[in-house]
Structure formats: C-alpha cells, structure tokens
C-alpha positions as CSV (number, residue, x, y, z in Angstrom):
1,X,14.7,-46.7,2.5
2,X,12.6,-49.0,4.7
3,X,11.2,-52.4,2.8
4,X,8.1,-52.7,4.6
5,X,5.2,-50.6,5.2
6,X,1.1,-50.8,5.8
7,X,-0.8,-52.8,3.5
8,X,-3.9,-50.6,3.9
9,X,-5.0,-49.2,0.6
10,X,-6.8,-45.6,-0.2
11,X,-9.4,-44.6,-2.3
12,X,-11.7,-41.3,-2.8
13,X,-10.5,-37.8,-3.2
14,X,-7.5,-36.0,-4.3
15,X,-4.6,-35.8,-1.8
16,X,-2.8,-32.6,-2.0
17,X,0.4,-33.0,0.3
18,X,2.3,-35.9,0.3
19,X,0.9,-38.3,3.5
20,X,3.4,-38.9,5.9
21,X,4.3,-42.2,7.5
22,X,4.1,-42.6,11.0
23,X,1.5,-40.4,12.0
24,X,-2.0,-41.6,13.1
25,X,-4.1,-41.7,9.9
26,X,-1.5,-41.8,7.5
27,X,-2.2,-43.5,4.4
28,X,-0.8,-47.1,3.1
29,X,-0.1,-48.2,-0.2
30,X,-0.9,-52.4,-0.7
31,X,2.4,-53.6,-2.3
32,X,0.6,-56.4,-4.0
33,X,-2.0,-54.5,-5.9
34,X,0.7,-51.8,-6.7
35,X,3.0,-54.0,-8.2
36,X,1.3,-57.6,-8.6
37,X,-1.5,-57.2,-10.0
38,X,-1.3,-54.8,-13.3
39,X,-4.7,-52.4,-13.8
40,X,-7.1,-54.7,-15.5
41,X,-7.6,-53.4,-19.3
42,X,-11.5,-51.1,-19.4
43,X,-14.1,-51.8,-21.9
44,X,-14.6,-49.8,-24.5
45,X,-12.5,-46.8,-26.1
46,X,-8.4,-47.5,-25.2
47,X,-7.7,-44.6,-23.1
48,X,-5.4,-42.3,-24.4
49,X,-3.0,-42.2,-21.8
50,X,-1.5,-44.8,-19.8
51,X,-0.1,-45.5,-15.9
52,X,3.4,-44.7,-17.4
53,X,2.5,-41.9,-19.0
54,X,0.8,-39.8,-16.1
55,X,4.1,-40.9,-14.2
56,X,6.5,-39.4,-16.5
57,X,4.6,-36.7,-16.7
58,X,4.4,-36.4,-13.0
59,X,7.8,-36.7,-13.0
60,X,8.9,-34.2,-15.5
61,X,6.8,-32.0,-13.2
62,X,8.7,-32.6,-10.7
63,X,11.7,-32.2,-12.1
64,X,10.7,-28.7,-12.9
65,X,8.7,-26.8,-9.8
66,X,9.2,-29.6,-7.0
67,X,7.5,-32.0,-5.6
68,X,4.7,-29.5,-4.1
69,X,3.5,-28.5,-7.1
70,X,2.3,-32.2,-7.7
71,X,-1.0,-33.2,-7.5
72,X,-3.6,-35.2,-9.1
73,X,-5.3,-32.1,-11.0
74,X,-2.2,-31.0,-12.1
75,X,-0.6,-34.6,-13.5
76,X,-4.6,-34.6,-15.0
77,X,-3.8,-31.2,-16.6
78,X,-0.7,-32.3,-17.7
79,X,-2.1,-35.8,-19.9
80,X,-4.5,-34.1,-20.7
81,X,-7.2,-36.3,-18.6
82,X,-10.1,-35.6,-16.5
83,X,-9.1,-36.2,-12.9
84,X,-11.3,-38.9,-12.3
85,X,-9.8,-41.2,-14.9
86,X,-6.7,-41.0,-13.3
87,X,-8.0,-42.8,-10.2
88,X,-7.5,-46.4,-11.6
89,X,-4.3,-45.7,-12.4
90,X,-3.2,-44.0,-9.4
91,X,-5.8,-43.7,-7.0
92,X,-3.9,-41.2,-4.9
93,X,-1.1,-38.8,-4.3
94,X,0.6,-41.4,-2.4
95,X,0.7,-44.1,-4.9
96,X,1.4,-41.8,-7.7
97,X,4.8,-40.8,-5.5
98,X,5.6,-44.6,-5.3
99,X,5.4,-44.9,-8.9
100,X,7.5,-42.0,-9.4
101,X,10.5,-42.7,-7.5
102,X,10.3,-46.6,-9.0
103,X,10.3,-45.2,-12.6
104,X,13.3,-42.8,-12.2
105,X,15.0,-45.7,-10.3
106,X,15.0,-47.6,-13.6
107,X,18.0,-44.8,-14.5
108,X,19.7,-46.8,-12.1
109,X,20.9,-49.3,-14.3
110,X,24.1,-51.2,-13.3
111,X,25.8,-53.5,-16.3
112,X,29.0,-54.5,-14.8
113,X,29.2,-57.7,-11.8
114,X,30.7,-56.7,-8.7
115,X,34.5,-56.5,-8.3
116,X,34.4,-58.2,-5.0
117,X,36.3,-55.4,-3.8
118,X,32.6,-54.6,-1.6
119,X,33.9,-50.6,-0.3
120,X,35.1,-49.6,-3.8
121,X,32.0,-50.9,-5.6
122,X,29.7,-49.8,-2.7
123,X,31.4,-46.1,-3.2
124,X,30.4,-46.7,-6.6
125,X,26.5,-47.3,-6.2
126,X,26.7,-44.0,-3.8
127,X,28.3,-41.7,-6.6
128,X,25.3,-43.4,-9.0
129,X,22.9,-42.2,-6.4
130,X,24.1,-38.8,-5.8
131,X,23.9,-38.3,-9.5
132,X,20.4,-39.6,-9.6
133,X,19.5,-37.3,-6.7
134,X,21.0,-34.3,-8.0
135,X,19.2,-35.0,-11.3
136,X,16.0,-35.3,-9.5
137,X,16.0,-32.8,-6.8
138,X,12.1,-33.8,-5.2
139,X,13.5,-37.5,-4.6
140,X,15.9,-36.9,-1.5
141,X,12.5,-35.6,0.2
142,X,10.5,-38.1,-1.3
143,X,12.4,-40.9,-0.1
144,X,12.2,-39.3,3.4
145,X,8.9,-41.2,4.1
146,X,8.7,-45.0,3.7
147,X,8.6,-46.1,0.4
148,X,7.5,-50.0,-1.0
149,X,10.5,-51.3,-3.8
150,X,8.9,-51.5,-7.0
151,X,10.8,-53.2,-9.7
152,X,13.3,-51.0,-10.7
153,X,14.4,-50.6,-6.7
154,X,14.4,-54.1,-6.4
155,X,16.4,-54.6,-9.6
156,X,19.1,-51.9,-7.8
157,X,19.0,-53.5,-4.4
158,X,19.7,-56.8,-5.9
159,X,23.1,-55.4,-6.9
160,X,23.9,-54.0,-4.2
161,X,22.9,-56.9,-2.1
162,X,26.0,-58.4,-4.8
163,X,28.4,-55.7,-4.4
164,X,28.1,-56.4,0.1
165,X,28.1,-60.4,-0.6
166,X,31.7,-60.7,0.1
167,X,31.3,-59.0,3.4
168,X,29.7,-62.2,5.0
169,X,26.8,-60.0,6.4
170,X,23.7,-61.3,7.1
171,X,20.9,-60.4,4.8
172,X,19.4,-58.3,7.7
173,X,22.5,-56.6,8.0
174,X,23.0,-56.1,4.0
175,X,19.4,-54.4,4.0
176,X,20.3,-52.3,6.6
177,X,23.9,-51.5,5.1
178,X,21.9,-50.3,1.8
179,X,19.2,-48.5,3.9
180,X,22.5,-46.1,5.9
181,X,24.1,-45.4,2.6
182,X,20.9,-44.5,0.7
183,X,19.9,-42.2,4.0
184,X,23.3,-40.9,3.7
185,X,23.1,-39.9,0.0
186,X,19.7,-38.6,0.4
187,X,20.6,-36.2,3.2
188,X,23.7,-35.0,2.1
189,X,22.2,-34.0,-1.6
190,X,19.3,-32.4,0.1
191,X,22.2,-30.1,2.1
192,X,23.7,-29.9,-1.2
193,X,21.0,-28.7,-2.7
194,X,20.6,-26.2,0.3
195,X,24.3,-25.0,0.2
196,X,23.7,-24.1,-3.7
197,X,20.7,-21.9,-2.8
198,X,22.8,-20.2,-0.4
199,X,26.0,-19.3,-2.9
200,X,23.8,-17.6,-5.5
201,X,23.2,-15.4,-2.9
202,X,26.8,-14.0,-2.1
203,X,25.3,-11.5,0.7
204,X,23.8,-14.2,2.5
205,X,27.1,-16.1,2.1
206,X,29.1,-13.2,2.8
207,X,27.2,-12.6,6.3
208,X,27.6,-16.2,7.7
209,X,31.2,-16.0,7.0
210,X,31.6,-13.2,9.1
211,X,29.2,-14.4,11.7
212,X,31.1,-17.4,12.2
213,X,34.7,-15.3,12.0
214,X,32.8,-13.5,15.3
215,X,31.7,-16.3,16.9
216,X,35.4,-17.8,16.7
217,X,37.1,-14.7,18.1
218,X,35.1,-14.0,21.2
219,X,37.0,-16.9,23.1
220,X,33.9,-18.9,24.3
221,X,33.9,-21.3,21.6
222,X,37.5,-22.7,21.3
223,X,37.1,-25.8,20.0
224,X,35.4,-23.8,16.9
225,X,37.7,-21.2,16.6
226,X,40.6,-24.1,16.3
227,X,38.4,-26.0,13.9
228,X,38.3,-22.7,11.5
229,X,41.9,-22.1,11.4
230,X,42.8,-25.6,10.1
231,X,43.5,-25.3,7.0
232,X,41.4,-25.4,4.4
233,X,40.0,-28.6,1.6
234,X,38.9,-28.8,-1.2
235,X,35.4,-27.6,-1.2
236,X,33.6,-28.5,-4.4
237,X,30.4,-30.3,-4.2
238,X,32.1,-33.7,-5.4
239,X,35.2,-33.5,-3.5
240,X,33.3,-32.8,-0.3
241,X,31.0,-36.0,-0.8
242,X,33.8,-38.1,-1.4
243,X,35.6,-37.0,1.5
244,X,32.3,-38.0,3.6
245,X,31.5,-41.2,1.3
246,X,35.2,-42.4,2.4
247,X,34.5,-42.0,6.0
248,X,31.1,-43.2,6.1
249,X,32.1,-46.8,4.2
250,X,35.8,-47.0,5.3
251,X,34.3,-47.0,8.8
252,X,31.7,-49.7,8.0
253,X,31.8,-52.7,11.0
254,X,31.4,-56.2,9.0
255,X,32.0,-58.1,12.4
C-alpha cells in the first residue's frame, strides 16, 4: 500500500472502470477533502441516504459479483438514489473505491498491545489480513492501485507501526516493512483465490497434473523433475500461507 498519491481531484461523469495509477491521465483523489473536510450538510429535505450508506452498499456489492460490477448507477440503484445525488458524496468511481476499502478496514480491529515479540505479532496482523482478504475477495485487486489511508487504515497501520517498534527500524523502513507484507498478503490471496477456481474444476486440475508429470519426464527440465519428487506438504490453503508467511518474516533484515 503506497501512503501518498496525487492531490488532483475529479469531478463530472460516471467512471465505469476502476482508474489506474500511473498512467497519463489517471485520476487523483485530494486526501484532505476526502478525509478532512466531512460533506457539508444540504438545505432542505435530509436526504435519505448517507456517504456510509452508498458505501456499504457498494460494498455488499462487491462482496457479491466483484468489483466490476460496481459503478455509480448501480450503487444509485442499490440506495435507491438518483445518480446525480450521489456526486457529493462520492463524486467518482475512484473515491467511492477509497471509501470502500477504508470502511471494511474498520473490521480490522486490533484490542490487544504488542507482545514485543515484533515476527510473532507481525505473523499475526498477516493471518488478520488474509482473513479480511478472503472475506472480501474485490480488495486484493483493489489495493493493487495506490490507495490514500483513511481512518480505519491509519488506525491499523498505527499498530503495526507498534508491533515493528522493537525492531529499531526507521519509520521509513517500518512503512515499507507494512507496505511488503500487505503486497504479500494481497498477492497470495488473489492466487488463492485463483487456485480455488481451478479445484472446482477437477478436469482442469487433472490436466495440469499430468502436463507437469510430462514436462518432468522428458529430461530437459531436471531441476523440475527433482523438485516434483520431493516429497510432498501439507497443501491446505492455511498451511501453505504459513509456510510462505514464515519465510517471508523470518527472513526480514532489521540491520
């Protein structure tokens, strides 16, 4: 997760697709009137909805058809709103995404101090994270693309910015530290997400094992073939993170 990102803020018609980062044209969010400066209160009727409300719902959305299916007509559908009205609340797609991963990051709620045992509790805040991931399967891709820390983020970084205190770090370091194991998570839930796909469909499965079975007895790949005859792990989804958690953090260089 990068902390910083353009300040240049959007306004006009619906975005469809998610904007991405890095590209000429791409579209900025401005931190301070995301986050700052709360939508000023309209005259007249209360509106029926509020800026939480189209997010949860956006999110629930989510949640249920992916991340594509999300759009400012839809959320609108959704409230029941026209689209327009949404506009103050979230005047694009983009800002409507940064809302969304803040408010599920609130789920991320951490009661206990640190141990000051930094790799254990740092294992910890990954296994939270998978959880959160696998609970939310759009956020892995949404997190792809730069995001600006809302509150609940910031609340989370702050603990982990705790748990690596007692690795004397820098604080440029820590950030970055937090930044690798959130990319780590993210990427491996999105393969575990992948991998899933694959093993409802046993004939799909089937044929890569026996493609790879090939490719290991033809003698041109030896390193592969030794690699596949080593015996065998445990391959459940939980083991297999923990067995890539360990090496990840284990290996971390405080120096």
């Amino acid at each position: 997760m990068n902390l910083a990102r353009t300040t240049s803020t959007t306004k006009g018609k619906e975005c469809e697709a998610v904007p991405t980062d890095g590209k000429p044209g791409a579209v900025g969010v401005d931190p301070e009137q995301l986050w700052l400066r709360p939508t000023e209160p309209r005259r007249g009727r209360r509106p029926s909805f509020s800026r939480e409300a189209i997010t949860a719902a956006a999110v629930t959305l989510a949640d249920a058809e992916g991340l594509e299916v999300v759009t400012m007509r839809r959320v609108a559908a959704e409230v029941g709103a026209g689209v327009m009205s949404l506009y103050s609340y979230a005047p694009d797609k983009e800002t409507l995404l940064e809302l969304m991963v803040d408010h599920v990051s609130g789920e991320l709620t951490v009661t206990d101090p640190p141990s000051g045992d930094w790799r254990a509790d740092l294992k910890t805040v990954a296994h939270l994270q998978r959880a959160h991931m696998l609970r939310h399967p759009w956020l892995p891709a949404a997190l792809s693309t730069r995001r600006v820390p809302g509150p609940n983020t910031l609340a989370f970084l702050e603990h982990v910015l705790a748990v690596l205190r007692p690795t004397g770090l820098d604080g440029a370091a820590k950030l970055e530290v937090f930044a690798q194991l959130t990319a780590f998570v993210a990427g491996h839930v999105g393969h575990e997400i992948a991998q899933a796909a694959v093993s409802r469909s046993p004939d799909r499965a089937a044929a890569e094992g026996r493609y790879l079975a090939a490719v290991a007895a033809d003698g041109s790949h030896p390193e592969l073939a030794e690699a596949l005859s080593a015996p065998g792990r445990p391959l459940t989804p939980e083991a297999t993170f923990t067995r890539f958690l360990n090496r990840l953090i284990d290996g971390l260089d405080t120096d």
